[in-house]
Each structure stands twice: as C-alpha cells, then as structure tokens.
C-alpha positions as protocol buffer text, in pm:
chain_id: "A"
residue {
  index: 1
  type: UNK
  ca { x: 431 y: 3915 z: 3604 }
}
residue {
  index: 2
  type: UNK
  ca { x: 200 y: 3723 z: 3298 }
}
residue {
  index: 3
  type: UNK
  ca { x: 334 y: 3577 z: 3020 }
}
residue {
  index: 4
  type: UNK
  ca { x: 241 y: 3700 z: 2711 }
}
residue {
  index: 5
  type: UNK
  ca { x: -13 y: 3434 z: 2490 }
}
residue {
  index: 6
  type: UNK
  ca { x: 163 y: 3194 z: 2315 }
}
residue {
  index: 7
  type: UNK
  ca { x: 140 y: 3277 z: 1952 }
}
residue {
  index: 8
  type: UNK
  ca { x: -160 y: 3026 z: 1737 }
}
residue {
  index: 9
  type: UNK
  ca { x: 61 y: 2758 z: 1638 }
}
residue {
  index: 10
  type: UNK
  ca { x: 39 y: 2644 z: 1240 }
}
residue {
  index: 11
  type: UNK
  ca { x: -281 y: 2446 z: 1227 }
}
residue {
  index: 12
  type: UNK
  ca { x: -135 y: 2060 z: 1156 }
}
residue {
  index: 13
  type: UNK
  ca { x: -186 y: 1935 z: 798 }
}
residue {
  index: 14
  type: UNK
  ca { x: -446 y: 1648 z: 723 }
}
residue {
  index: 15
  type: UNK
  ca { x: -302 y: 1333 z: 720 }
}
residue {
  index: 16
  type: UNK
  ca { x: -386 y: 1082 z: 452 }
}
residue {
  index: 17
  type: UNK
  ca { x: -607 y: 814 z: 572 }
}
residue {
  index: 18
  type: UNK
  ca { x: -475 y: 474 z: 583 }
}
residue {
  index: 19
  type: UNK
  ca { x: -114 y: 379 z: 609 }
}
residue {
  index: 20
  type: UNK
  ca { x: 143 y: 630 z: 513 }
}
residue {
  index: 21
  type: UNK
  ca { x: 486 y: 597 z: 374 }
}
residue {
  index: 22
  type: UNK
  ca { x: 764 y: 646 z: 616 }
}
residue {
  index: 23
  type: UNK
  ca { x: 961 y: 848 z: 431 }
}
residue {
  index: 24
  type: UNK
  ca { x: 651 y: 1109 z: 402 }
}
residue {
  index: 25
  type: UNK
  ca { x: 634 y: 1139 z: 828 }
}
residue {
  index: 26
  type: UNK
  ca { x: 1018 y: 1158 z: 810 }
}
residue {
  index: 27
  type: UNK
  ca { x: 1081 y: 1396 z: 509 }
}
residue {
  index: 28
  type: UNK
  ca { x: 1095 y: 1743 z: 695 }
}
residue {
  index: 29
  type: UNK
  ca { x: 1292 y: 1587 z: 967 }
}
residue {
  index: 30
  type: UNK
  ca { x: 1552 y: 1469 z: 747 }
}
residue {
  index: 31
  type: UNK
  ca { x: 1561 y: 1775 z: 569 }
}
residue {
  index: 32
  type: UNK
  ca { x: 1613 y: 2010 z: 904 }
}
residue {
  index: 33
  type: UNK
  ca { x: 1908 y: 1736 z: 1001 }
}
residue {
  index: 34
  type: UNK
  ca { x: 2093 y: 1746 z: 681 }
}
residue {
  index: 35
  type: UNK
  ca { x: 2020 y: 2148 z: 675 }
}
residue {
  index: 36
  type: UNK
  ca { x: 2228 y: 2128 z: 1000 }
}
residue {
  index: 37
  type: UNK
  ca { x: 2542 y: 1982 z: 804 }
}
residue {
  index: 38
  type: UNK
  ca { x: 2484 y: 2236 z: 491 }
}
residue {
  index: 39
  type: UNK
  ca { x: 2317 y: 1939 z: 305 }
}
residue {
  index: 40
  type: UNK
  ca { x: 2078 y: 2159 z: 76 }
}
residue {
  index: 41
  type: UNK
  ca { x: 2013 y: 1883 z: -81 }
}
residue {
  index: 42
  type: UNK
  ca { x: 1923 y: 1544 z: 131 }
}
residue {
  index: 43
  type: UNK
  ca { x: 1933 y: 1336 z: -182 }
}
residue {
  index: 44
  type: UNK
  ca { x: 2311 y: 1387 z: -199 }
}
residue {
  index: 45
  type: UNK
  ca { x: 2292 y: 1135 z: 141 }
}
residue {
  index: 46
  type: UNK
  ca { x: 2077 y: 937 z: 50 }
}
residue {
  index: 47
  type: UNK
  ca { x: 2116 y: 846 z: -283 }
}
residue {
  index: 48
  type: UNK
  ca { x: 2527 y: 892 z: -251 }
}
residue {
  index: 49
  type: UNK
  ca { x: 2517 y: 523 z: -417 }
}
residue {
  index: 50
  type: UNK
  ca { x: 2386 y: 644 z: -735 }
}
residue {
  index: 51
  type: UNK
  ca { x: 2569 y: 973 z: -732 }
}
residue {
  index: 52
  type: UNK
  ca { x: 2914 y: 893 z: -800 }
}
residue {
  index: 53
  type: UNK
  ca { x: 2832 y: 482 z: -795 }
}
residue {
  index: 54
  type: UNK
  ca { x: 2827 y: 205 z: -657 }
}
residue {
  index: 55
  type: UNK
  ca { x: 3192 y: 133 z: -606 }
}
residue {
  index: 56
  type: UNK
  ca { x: 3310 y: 463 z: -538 }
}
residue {
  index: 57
  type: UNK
  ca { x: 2986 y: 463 z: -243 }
}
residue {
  index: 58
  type: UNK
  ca { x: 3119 y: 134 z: -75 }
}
residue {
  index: 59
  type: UNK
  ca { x: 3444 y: 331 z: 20 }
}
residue {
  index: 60
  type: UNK
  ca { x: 3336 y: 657 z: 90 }
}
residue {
  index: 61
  type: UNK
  ca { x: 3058 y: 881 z: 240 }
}
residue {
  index: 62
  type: UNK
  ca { x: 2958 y: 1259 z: 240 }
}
residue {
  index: 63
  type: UNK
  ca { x: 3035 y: 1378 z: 570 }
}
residue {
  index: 64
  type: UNK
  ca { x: 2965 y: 1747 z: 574 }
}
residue {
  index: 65
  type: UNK
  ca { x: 2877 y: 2058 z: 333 }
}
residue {
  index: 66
  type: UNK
  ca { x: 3086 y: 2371 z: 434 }
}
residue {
  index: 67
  type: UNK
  ca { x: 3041 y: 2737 z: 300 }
}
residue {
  index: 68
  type: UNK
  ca { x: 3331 y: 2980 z: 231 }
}
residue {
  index: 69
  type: UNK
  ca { x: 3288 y: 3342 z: 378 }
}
residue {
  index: 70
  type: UNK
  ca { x: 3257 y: 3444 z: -12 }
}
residue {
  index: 71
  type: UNK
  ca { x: 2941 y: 3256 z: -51 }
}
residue {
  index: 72
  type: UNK
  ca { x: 3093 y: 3130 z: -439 }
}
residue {
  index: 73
  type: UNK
  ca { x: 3144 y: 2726 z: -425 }
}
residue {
  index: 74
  type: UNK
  ca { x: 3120 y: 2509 z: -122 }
}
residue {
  index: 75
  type: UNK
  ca { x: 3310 y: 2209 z: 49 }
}
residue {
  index: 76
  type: UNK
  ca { x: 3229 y: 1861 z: 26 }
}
residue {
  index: 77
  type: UNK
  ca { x: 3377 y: 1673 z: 314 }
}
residue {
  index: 78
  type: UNK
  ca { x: 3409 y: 1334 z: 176 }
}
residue {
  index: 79
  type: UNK
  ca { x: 3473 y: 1023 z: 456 }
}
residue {
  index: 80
  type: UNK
  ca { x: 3729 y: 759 z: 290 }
}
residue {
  index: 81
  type: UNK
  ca { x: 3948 y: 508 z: 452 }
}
residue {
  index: 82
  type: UNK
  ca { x: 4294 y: 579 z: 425 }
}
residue {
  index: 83
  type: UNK
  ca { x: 4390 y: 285 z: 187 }
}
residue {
  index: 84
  type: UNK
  ca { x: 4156 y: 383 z: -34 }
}
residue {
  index: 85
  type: UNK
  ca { x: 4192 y: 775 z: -23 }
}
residue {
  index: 86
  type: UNK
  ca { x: 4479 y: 794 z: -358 }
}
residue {
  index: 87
  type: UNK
  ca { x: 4243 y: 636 z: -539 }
}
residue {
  index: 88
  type: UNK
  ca { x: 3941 y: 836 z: -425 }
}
residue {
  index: 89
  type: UNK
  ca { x: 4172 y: 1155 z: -481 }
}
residue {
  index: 90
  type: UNK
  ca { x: 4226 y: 1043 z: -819 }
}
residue {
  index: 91
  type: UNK
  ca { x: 3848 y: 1080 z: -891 }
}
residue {
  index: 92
  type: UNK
  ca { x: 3747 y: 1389 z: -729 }
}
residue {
  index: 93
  type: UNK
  ca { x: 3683 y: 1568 z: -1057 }
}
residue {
  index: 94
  type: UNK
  ca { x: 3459 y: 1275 z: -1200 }
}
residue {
  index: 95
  type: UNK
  ca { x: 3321 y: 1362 z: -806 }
}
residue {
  index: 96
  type: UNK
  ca { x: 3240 y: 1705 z: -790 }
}
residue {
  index: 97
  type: UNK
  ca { x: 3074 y: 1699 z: -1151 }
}
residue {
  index: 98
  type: UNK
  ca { x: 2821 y: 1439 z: -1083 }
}
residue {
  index: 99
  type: UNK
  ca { x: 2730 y: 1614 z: -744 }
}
residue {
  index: 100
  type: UNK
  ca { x: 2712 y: 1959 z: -937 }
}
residue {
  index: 101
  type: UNK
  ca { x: 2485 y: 1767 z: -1164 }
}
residue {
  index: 102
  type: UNK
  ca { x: 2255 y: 1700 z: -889 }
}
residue {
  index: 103
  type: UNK
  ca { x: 2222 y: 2043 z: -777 }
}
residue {
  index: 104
  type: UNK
  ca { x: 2176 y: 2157 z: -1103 }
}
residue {
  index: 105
  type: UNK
  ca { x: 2481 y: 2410 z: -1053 }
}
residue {
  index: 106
  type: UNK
  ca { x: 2821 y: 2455 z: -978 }
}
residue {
  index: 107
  type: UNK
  ca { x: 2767 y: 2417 z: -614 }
}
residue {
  index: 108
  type: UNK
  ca { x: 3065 y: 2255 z: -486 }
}
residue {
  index: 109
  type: UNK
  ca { x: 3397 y: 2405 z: -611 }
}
residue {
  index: 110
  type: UNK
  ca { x: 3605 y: 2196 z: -382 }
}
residue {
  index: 111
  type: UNK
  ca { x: 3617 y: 1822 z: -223 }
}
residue {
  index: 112
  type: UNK
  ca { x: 3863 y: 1774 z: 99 }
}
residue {
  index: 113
  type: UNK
  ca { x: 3882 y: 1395 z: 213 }
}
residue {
  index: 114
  type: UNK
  ca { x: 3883 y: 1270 z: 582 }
}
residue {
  index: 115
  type: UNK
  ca { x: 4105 y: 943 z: 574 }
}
residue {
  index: 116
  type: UNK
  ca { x: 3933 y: 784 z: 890 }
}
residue {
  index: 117
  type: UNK
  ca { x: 3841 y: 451 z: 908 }
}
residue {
  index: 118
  type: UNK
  ca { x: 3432 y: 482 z: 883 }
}
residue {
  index: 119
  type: UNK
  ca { x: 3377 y: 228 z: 1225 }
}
residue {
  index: 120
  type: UNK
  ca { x: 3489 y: 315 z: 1538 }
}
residue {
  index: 121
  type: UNK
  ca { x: 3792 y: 76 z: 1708 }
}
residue {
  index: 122
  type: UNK
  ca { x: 3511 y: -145 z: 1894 }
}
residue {
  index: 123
  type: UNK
  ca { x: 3348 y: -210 z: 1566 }
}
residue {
  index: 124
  type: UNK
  ca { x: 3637 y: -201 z: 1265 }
}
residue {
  index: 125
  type: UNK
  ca { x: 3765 y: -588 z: 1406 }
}
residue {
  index: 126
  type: UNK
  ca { x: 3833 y: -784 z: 1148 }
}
residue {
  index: 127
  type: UNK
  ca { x: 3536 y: -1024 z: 1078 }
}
residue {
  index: 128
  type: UNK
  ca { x: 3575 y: -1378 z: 1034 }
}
residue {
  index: 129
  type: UNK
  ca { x: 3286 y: -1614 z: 913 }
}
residue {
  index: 130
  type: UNK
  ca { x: 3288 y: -1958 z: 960 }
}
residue {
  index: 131
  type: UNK
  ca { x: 3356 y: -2224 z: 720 }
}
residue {
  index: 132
  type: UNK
  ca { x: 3040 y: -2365 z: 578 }
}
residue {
  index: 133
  type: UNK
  ca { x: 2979 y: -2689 z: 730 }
}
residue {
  index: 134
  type: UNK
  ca { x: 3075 y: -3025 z: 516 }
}
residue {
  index: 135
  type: UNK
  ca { x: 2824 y: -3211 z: 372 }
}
residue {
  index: 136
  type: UNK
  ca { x: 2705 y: -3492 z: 552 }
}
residue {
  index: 137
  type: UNK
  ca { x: 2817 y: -3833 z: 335 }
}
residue {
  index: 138
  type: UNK
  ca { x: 2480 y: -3973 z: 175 }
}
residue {
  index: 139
  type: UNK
  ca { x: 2363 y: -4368 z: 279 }
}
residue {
  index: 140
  type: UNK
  ca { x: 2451 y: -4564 z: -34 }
}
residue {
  index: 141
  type: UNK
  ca { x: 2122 y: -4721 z: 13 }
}
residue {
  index: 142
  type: UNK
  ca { x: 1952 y: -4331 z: -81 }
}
residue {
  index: 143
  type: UNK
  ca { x: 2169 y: -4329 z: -315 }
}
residue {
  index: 144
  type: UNK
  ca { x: 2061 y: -4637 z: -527 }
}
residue {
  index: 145
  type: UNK
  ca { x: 1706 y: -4556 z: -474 }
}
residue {
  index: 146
  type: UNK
  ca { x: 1744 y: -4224 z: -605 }
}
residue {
  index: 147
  type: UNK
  ca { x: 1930 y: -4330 z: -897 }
}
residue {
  index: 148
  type: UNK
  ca { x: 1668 y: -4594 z: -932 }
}
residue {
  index: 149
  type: UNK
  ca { x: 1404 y: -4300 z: -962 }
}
residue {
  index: 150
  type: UNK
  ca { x: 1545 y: -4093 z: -1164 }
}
residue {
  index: 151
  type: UNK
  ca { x: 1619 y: -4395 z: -1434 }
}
residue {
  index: 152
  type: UNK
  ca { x: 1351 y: -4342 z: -1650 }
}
residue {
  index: 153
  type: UNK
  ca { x: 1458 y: -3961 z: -1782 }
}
residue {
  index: 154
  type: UNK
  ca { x: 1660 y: -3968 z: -2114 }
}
residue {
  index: 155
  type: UNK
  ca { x: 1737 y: -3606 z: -2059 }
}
residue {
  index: 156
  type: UNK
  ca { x: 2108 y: -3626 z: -1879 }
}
residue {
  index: 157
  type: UNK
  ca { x: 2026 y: -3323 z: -1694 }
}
residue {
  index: 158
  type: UNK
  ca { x: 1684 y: -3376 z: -1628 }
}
residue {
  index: 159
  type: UNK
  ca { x: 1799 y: -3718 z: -1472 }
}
residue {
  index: 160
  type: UNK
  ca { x: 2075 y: -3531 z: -1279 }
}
residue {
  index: 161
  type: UNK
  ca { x: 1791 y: -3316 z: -1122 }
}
residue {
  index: 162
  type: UNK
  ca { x: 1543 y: -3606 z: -1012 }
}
residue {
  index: 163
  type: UNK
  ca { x: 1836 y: -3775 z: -864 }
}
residue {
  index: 164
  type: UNK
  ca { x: 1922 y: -3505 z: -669 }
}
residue {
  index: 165
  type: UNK
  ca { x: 1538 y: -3422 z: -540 }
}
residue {
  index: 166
  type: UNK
  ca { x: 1512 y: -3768 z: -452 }
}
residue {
  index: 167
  type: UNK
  ca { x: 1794 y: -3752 z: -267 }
}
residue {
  index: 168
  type: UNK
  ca { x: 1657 y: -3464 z: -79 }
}
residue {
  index: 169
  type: UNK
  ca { x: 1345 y: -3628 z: -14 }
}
residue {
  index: 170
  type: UNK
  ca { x: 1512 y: -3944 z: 58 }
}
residue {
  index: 171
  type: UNK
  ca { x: 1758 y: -3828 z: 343 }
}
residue {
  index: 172
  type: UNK
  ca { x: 1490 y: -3585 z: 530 }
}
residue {
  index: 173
  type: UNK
  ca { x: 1234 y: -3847 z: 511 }
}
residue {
  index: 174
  type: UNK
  ca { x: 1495 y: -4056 z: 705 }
}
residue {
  index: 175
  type: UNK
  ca { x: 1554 y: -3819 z: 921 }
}
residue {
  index: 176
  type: UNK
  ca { x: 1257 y: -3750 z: 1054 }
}
C-alpha cells in the first residue's frame, strides 16, 4: 500500500534580517491559542490592563469567550476573587462597554464571574516580607567630619545634602 504525496507545504515567509521582535515570531501562535478560548481578539488578554483599567485588572482576568447556539452576543468569563466579586458585579456594565469598544461591536451581550481565588492553594500563602533592616548607628567621629565638610554651604538644604554624601563616603571608606 503507498501513501499518497504529501501535499507542497506553504513556502515559509522571509524573515527580516537582523534581530526580530518577539512578539512578531509569537503573534500567530498567540492568536491560534486565544482562538482556542473564543478570544477573537488577543488584545482583549493582553492589554486587559488598559481595557477596563488598571484597578479593575489587578482583581480580575478574562478567562474564556463562550458563544450562544444563536450566534447574537457572547460570554465573557471574567476570573475575580470572591471578596472582590460585589464590587466587580457592580461594574459589569462599565465592563462589557469598554470590551464592545474594542471589538468595535456589540460582541459580548453578557459577563458571568468565576469567584476563584486566581493562585492555586500551594501558591495563594499569605506573603510576609521582612522588616527592613535598622540602620546601623553612625561613629560620632563621621559625623563631625561630615558636618565639618559640609560647613561652608549657606544653602540649609544644600548643606543637609553634603552632610549626608559625606557621610556615605565617610562610613564605606571605613569600611573597606
């Protein structure tokens, strides 16, 4: 039994010389992805921030595009954490106009919300930074000589300033 010929495949197109941007090798790939979750548009993921802003974009995140068996008006899934989901529910109006604007149509008629936290439970612990360090008590002996630098400015700030870089210089110096 043969296999029939593989059909020509599209000759590739001619690459720029030099260094290209990223997001030009990545652009169809993208596109096919976000096709995948009914994102017609990939700028609705990646520019989300400037979409509906940047406060609404630290608390949520467009999860999914569905389409009704009608075809008239889609679904926006929209990822929120539960504490903030009232809030976000409050807005969905404000939401689904400024998306519609980026279409250019009325192409989502309605937004659901998942309340989920956006981490999983390995990475949604609470983080805790450290306290800053405390500065390190200066040598009265920089001190003076600093001040004893910085005594010829008339300029109270400017004086403030040199007295503080020769502080600087004073204590690495030092240590070193």
């Amino acid at each position: 039994m043969t296999r029939a010929p593989a059909p020509p495949s599209a000759k590739p197109t001619r690459r720029m010389r030099g260094f290209e941007p990223a997001s030009g090798l990545l652009k169809d790939r993208i596109r096919v992805v976000g096709e995948k979750r009914g994102f017609a548009v990939t700028r609705l993921l990646t520019q989300w921030a400037d979409i509906v802003g940047e406060d609404l974009a630290r608390i949520t995140r467009p999860v999914k595009v569905g389409y009704g068996r009608e075809g008239f008006g889609a679904t926006l899934t929209v990822l929120v954490a539960s504490a903030q989901a009232p809030m976000v529910q409050m807005q969905l109006p404000k939401i689904r106009d400024r998306v519609n604007a980026v279409y250019g149509y009325a192409a989502i008629a309605r937004i659901t919300l998942t309340q989920t936290a956006p981490t999983g439970f390995a990475e949604g612990q609470a983080q805790f930074d450290p306290s800053p360090p405390a500065p390190k008590p200066l040598d009265p002996a920089v001190q003076a000589k600093a001040h004893a630098a910085a005594d010829g400015a008339k300029d109270e700030g400017l004086r403030a300033a040199l007295e503080t870089l020769a502080q600087n210089f004073l204590s690495r110096a030092k240590t070193q």
